[in-house]
PyMOL CGO cylinders between C-alpha atoms (Angstrom):
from pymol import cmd
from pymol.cgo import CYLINDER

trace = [
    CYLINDER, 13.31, 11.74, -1.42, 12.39, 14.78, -2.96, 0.3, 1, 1, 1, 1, 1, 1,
    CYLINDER, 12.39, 14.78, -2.96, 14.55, 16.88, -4.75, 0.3, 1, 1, 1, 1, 1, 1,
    CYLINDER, 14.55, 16.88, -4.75, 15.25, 20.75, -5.77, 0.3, 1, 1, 1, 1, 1, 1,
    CYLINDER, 15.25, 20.75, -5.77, 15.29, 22.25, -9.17, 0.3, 1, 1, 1, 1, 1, 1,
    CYLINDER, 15.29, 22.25, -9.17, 18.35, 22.73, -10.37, 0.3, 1, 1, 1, 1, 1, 1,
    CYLINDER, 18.35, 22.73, -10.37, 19.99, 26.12, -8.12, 0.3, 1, 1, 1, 1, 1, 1,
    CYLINDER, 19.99, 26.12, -8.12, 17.01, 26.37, -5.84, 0.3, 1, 1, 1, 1, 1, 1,
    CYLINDER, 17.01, 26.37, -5.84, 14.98, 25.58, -2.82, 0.3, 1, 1, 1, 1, 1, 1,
    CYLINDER, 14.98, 25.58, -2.82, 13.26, 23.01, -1.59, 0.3, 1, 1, 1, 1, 1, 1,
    CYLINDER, 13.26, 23.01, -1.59, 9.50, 23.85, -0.54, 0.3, 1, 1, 1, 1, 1, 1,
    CYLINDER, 9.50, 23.85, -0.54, 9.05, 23.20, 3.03, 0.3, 1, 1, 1, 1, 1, 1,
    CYLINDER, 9.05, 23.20, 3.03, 6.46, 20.85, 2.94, 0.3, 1, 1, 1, 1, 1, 1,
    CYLINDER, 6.46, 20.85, 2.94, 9.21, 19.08, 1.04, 0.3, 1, 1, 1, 1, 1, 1,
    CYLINDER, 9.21, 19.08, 1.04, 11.93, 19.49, 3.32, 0.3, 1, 1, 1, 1, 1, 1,
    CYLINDER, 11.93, 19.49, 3.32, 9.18, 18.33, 5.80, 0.3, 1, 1, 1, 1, 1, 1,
    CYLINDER, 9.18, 18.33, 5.80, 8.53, 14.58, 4.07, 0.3, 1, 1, 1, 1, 1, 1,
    CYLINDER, 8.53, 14.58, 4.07, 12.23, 14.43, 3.38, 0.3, 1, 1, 1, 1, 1, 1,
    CYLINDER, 12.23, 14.43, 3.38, 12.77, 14.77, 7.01, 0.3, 1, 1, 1, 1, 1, 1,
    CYLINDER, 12.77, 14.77, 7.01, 10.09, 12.38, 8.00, 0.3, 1, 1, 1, 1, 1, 1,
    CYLINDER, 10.09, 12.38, 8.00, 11.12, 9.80, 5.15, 0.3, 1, 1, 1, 1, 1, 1,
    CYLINDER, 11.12, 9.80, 5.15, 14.74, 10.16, 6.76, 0.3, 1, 1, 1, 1, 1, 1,
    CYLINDER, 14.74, 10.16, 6.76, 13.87, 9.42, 10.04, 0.3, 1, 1, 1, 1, 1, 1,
    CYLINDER, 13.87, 9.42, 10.04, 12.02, 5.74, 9.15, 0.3, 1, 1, 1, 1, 1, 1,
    CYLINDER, 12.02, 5.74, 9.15, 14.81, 4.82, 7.03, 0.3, 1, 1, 1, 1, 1, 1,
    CYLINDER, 14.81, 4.82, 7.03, 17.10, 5.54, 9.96, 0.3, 1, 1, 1, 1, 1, 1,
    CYLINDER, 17.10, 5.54, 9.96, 14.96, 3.60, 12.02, 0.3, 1, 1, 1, 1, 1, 1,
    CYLINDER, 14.96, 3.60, 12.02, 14.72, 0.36, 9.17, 0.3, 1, 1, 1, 1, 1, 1,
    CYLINDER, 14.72, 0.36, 9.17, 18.02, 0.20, 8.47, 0.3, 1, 1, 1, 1, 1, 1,
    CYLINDER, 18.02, 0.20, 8.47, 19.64, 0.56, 11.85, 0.3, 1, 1, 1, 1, 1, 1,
    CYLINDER, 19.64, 0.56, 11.85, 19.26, -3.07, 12.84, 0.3, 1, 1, 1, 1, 1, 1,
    CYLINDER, 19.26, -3.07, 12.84, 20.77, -4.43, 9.41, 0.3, 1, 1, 1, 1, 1, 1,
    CYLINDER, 20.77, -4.43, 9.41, 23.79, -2.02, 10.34, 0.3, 1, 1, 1, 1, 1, 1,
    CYLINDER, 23.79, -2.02, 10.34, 24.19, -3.69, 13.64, 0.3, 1, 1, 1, 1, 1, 1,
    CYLINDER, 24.19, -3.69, 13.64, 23.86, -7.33, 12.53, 0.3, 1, 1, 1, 1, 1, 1,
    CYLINDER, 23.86, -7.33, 12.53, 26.28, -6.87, 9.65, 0.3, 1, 1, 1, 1, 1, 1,
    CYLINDER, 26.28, -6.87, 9.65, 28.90, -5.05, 12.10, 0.3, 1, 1, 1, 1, 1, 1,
    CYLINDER, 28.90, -5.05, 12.10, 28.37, -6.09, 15.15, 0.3, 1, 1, 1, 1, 1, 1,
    CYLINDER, 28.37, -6.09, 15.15, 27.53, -10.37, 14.13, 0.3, 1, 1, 1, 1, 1, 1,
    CYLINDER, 27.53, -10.37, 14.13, 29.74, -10.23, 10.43, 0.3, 1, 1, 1, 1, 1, 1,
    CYLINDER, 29.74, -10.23, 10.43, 26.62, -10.78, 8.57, 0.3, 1, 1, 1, 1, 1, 1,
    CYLINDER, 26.62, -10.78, 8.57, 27.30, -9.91, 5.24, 0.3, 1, 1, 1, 1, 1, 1,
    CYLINDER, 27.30, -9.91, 5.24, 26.84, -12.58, 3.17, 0.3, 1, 1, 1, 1, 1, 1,
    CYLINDER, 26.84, -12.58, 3.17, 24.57, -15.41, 3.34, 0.3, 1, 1, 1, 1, 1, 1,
    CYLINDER, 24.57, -15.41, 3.34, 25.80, -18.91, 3.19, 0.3, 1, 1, 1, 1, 1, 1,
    CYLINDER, 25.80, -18.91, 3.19, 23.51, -21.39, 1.07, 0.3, 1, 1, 1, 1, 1, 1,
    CYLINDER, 23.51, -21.39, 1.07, 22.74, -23.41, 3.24, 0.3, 1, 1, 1, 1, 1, 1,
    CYLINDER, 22.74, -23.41, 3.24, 18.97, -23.81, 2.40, 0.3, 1, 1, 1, 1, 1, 1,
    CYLINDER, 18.97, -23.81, 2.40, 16.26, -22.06, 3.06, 0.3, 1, 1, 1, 1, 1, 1,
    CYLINDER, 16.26, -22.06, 3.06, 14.75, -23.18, 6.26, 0.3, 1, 1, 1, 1, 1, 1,
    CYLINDER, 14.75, -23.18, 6.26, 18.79, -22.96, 7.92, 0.3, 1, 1, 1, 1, 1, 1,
    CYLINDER, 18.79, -22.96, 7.92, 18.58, -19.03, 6.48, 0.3, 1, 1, 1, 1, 1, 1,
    CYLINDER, 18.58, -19.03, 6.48, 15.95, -18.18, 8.01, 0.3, 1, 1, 1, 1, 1, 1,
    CYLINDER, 15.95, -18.18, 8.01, 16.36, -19.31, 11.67, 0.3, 1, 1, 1, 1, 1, 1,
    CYLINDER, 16.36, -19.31, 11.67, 19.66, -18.09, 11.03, 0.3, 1, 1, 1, 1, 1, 1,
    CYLINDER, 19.66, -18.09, 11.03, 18.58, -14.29, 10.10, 0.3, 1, 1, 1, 1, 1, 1,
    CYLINDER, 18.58, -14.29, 10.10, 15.57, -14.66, 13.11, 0.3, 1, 1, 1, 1, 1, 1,
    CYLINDER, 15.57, -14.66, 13.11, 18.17, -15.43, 15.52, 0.3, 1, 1, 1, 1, 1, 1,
    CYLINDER, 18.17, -15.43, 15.52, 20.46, -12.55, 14.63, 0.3, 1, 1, 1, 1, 1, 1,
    CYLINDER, 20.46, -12.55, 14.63, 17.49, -10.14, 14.64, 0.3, 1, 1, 1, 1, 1, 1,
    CYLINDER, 17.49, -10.14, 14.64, 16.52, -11.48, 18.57, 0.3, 1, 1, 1, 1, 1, 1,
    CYLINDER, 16.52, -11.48, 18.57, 20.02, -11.05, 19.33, 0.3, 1, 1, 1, 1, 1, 1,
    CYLINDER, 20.02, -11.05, 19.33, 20.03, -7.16, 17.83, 0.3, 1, 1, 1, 1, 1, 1,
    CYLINDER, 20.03, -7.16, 17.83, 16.93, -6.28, 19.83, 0.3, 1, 1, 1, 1, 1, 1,
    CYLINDER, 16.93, -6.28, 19.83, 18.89, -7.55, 22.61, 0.3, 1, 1, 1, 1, 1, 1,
    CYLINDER, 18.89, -7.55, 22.61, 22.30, -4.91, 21.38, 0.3, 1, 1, 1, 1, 1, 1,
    CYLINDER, 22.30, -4.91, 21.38, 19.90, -2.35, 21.21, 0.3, 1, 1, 1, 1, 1, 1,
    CYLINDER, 19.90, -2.35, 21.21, 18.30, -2.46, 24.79, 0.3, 1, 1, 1, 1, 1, 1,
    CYLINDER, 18.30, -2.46, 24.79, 21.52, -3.69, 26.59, 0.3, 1, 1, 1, 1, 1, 1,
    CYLINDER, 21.52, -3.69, 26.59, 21.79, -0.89, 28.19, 0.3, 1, 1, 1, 1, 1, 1,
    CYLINDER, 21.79, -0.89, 28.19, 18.52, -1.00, 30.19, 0.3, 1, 1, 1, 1, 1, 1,
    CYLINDER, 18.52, -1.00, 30.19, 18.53, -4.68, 30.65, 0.3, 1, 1, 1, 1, 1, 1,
    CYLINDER, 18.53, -4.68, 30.65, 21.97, -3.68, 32.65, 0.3, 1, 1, 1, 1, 1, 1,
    CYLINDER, 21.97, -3.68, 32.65, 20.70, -0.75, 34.68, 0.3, 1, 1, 1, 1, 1, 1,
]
cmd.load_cgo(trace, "trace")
């Protein structure tokens, strides 16, 4: 992110790539948001590697799935 000087304004080309940098780290982090509230994934259990892994792929399937329930239902 881009910052202002010290007491004044951002340029708006500026503003402009803040904005746009904003909106794909809205769009990254929203399903890590979702699998640590909605499935309590907030810590990862050592279980190896391989176990992990399928683990975090089958959480991620399962957000896509959150995120379009509503037009899988209509």
């Amino acid at each position: 992110m881009r910052k202002a000087p010290k007491g004044g304004k951002l340029d708006p080309i500026d503003e402009k790539i803040n904005r746009i940098i904003a909106m794909v780290r809205a769009k990254v982090e929203h399903p890590f948001r979702v699998i640590k509230r909605q499935f309590g994934h907030v810590r990862t259990r050592y279980r190896g590697m391989a176990k992990n892994r399928a683990h975090l792929i089958t959480l991620f399937a399962l957000d896509n799935l959150f995120l379009v329930r509503r037009r899988l239902m209509a």
